[in-house]
C-alpha positions in Angstrom: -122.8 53.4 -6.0 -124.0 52.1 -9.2 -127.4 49.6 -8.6 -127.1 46.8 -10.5 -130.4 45.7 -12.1 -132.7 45.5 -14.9 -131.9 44.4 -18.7 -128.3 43.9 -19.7 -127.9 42.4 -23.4 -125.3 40.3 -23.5 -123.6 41.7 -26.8 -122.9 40.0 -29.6 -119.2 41.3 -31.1 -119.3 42.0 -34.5 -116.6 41.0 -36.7 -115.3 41.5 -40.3 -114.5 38.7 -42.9 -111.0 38.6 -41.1 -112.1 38.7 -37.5 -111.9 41.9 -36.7 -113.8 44.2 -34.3 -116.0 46.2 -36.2 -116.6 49.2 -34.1 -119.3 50.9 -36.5 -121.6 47.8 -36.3 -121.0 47.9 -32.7 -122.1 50.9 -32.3 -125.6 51.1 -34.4 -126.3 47.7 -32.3 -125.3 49.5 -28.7 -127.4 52.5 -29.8 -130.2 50.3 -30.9 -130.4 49.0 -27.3 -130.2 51.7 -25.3 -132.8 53.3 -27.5 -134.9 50.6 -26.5 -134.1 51.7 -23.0 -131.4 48.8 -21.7 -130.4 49.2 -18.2 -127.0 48.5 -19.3 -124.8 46.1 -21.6 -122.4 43.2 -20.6 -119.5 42.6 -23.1 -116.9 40.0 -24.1 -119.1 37.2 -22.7 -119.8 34.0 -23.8 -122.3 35.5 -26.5 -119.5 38.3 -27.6 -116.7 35.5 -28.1 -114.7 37.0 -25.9 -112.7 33.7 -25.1 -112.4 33.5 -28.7 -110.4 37.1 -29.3 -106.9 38.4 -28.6 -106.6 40.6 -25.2 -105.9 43.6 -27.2 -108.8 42.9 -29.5 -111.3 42.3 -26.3 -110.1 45.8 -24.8 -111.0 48.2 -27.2 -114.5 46.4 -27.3 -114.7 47.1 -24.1 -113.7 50.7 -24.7 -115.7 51.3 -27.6 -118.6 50.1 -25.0 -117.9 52.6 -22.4 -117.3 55.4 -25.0 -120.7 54.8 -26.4 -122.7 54.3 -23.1 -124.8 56.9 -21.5 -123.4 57.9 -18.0 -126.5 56.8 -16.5 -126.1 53.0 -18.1 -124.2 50.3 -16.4 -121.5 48.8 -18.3 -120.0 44.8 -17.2 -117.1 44.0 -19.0 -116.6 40.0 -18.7 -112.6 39.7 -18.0 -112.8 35.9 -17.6 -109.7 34.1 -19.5 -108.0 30.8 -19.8 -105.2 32.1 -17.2 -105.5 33.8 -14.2 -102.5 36.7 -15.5 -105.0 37.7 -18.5 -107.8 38.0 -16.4 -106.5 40.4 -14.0 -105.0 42.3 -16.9 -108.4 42.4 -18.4 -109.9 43.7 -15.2 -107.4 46.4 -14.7 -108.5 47.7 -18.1 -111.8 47.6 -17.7 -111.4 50.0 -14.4 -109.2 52.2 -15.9 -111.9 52.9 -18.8 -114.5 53.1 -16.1 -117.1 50.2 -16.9 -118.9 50.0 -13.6 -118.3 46.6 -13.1 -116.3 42.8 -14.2 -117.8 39.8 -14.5 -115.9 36.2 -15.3 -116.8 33.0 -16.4 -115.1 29.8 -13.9 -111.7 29.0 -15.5 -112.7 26.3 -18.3 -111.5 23.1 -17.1 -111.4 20.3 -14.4 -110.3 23.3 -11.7 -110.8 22.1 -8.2 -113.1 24.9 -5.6 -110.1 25.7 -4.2 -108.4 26.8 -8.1 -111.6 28.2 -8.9 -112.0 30.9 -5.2 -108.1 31.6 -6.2 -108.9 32.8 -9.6 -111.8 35.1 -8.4 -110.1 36.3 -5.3 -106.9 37.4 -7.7 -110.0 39.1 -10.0 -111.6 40.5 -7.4 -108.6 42.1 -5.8 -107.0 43.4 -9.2 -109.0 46.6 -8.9 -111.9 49.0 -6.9 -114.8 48.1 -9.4 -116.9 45.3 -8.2 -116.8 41.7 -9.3 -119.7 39.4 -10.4 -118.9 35.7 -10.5 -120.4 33.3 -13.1 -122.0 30.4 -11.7 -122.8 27.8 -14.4 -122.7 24.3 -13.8 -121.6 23.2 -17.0 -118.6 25.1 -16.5 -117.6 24.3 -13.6 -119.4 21.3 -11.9 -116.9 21.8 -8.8 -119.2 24.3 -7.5 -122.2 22.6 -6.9 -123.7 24.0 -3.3 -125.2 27.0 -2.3 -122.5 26.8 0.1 -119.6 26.7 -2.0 -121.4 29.5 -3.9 -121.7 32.1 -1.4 -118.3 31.1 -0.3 -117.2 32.8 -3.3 -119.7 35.9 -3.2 -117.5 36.4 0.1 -114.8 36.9 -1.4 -113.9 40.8 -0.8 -115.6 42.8 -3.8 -117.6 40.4 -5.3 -120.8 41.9 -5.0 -122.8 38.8 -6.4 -123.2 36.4 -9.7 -125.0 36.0 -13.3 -126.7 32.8 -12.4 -127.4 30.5 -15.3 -128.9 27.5 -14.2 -133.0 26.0 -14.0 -132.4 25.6 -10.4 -134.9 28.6 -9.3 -135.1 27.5 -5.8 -131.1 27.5 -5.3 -131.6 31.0 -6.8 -133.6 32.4 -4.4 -131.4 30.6 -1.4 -128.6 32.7 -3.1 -131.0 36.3 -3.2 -131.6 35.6 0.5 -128.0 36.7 1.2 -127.8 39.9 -0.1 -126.0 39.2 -3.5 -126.8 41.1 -6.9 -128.1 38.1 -8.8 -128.9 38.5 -12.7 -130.9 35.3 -14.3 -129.0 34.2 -17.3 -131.7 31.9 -19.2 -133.7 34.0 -21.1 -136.8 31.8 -22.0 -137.0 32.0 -18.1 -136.7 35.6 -17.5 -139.9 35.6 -15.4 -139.3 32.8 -13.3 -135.7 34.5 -12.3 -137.5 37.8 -11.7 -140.3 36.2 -9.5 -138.2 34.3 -7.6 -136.0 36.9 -6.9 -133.5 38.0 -9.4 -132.5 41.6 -10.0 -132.6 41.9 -13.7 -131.3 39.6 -16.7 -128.4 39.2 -18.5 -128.6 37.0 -22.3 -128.4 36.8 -25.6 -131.4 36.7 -27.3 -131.7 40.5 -25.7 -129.8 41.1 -28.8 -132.4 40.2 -30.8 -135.4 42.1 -29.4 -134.2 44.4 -26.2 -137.3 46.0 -26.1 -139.4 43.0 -25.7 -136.7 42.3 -22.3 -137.4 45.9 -21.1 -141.1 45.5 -21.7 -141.1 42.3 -19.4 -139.0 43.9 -16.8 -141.4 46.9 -16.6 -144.2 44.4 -15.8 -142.9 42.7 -13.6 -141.8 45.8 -11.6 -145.2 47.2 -11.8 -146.6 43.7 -10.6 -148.3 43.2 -13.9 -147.5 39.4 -13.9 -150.0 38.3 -16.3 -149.0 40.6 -18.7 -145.5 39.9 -18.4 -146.0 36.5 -19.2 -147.3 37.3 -22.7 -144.6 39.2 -23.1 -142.2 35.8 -22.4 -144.3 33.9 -24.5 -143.8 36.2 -27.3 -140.0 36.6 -26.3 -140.5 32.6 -26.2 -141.9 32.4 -29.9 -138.5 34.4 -31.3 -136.6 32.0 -28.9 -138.1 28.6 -30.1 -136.9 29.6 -33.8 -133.3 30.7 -33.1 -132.9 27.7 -30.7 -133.5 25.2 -33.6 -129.7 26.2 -34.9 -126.2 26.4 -32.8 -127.2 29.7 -30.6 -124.3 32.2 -31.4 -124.5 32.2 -35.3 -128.5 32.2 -34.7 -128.5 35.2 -33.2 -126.3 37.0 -35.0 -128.0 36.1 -38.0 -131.3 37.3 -36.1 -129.7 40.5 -35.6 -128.8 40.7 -39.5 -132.1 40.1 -40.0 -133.5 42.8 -37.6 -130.8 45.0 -40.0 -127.5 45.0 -38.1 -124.7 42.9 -40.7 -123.0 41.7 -37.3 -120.6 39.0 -39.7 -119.7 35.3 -38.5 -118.8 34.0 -35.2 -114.9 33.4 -34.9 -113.9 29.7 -35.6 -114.0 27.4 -34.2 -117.7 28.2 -33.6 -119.2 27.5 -37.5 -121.7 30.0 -39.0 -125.3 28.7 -40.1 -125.3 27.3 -43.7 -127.2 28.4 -46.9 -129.6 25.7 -45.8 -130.8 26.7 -42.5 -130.7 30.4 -43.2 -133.3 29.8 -45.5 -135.0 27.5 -42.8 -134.7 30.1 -40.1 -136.2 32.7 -43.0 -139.2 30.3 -43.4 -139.5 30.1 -39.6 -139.5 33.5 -39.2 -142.6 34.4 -42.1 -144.4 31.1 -40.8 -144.9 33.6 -37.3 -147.1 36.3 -37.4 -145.6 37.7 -34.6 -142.0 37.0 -35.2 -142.3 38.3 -38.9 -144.0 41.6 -38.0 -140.9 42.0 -35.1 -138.4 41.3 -38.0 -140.0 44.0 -40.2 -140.2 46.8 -37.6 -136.4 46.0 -36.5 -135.1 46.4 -40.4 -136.9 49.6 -41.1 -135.7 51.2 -38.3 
C-alpha cells in the first residue's frame, strides 16, 4: 500500500508558444524536485492547467510523470473535468499507467451535494487506485460541513482530500476520522502540519521544493521553531509571487530558477514586460530571495 504523505509539488505544465506539452522542460523540472527529495508530484491540477488542456494532451503528461518518477515516489494524477464521462476516462488512464493515486477538483459550477457525491462516487468506482477528493469552498460552496465532507470520504475508495481552506480546526475534525489529508495553502504549511495534516500539496513547491522538504523534515523531527523560519523564508518568496495573478508568477519564478516553463494557456494572461521587471526588482530587493534565485539557475 502506498502511504500517502510528505511534499507533493503541484506541477506546473510546461507549454510551447502553441500550447503544447513540452515533455523536455517537464522533465528537467520533475528531476529538479525529486533531486530535492519530493515525496511525490501531483499533476494536471489547477496549477498544471489541466482544465485548460485537451484529454489527450492531459494523458501523456500524466505519463511522462509516471515514466519519469522513481518507483519509490508517489505519483497523483488530478482527473477532475467539466463532465463526469471525461473524468472517469481520465482516471482509467491514470491506473492503467500506474500513478498511485487520482485526485479531482468539485465539478465547476452551481452542482447541488447530491451532483457533487455522484461525480466522485462514478470517479471513485472507475478503477482500483484510490481517490482523493478536493474540498475547496470556492469551488464548491455546496459542501460546507464536516458532515457533508466526510460523507464523501465514505464513498468506497476515497481514501481522503487535498484540503484548501484557512479553516485549521475543520481540518483537524476531518484528520480525526482517519482520512489522508494534504494542506493545500502553502504560506500555511505549518499550521496544516501541526494541526494534523499528512504532508502538502501547492504550487509555490515549484518554485523552491527544497525549502517544502526542509519544513517537512522539521516538523517530523519536532523541530518547530526551526520549521517556522523555514515558512517565513518560504513566506518571503511567497509575498513576491503573490503580488501578480499566481499561475503566470510562478512559472515565471521557475524561469527564473532556470526552467523556460512558457505561458499559461489562455484564457489565463501571462505577466507583462512591466511586472516582470517588478517581480525582478522584488526579487534583488531580498537577500534571501535573490541568493535562492542564483543557486536555482546555476544548477
Amino acid at each position: 500500500m502506498t502511504k500517502f504523505q510528505g511534499i507533493l509539488p503541484a506541477m506546473i505544465t510546461p507549454f510551447d508558444a502553441e500550447g503544447r506539452f513540452r515533455a523536455d522542460a517537464f522533465e528537467r523540472l520533475l528531476d529538479r524536485c525529486y533531486s530535492a527529495g519530493v515525496d511525490g508530484v501531483y499533476v494536471c491540477g489547477q496549477t498544471g492547467e489541466g482544465l485548460q488542456q485537451s484529454g489527450e494532451q492531459r494523458k501523456r503528461v500524466a505519463e511522462t510523470a509516471a515514466k519519469c518518477s522513481p518507483e519509490d515516489k508517489t505519483v497523483i494524477v488530478h482527473t477532475g473535468a467539466m463532465s463526469t464521462a471525461e473524468a472517469v476516462d481520465l482516471t482509467k488512464h491514470a491506473a492503467q499507467i500506474g500513478a498511485h493515486a487520482v485526485s479531482a477538483l468539485p465539478p465547476i459550477g452551481n452542482y447541488s451535494f447530491a451532483e457533487i457525491k455522484a461525480y466522485y462516487t462514478a470517479i471513485a468506482s472507475a478503477s482500483d487506485i484510490p481517490l482523493l477528493i478536493y474540498y475547496f469552498p470556492a469551488f464548491a460552496p455546496s459542501v460546507n460541513t464536516l458532515d457533508l465532507i466526510l460523507e464523501l470520504c465514505a464513498i468506497p475508495n476515497v481514501c481522503g482530500l487535498k484540503f484548501t481552506s484557512n479553516d485549521l480546526f475543520l481540518l483537524s475534525e476531518v484528520k480525526k476520522s482517519g482520512a489522508t489529508v494534504f494542506y493545500g495553502t502553502d504560506e500555511m504549511l505549518i499550521a496544516g502540519l501541526a494541526m494534523g495534516a499528512d504532508g502538502g500539496i501547492g504550487s509555490f513547491y515549484n518554485v523552491a521544493p527544497e525549502l517544502f522538504v526542509r519544513l517537512w523534515a522539521l516538523t517530523q523531527q519536532g523541530q518547530w521553531e526551526q520549521a517556522r523560519t523555514v515558512q517565513q523564508q518560504i513566506n518571503e518568496m511567497i509575498a513576491i509571487g503573490l503580488r501578480f495573478p499566481v499561475h503566470p508568477a510562478v512559472k515565471a519564478m521557475v524561469a527564473r530558477r532556470g526552467i523556460d516553463c512558457g505561458e499559461c494557456l489562455p484564457p489565463r494572461r501571462s505577466l507583462s514586460k512591466e511586472e516582470e521587471a517588478r517581480m525582478d526588482e522584488m526579487i534583488a530587493g531580498s537577500d534571501f530571495v535573490s541568493a535562492l534565485f542564483a543557486r536555482g539557475a546555476a544548477q
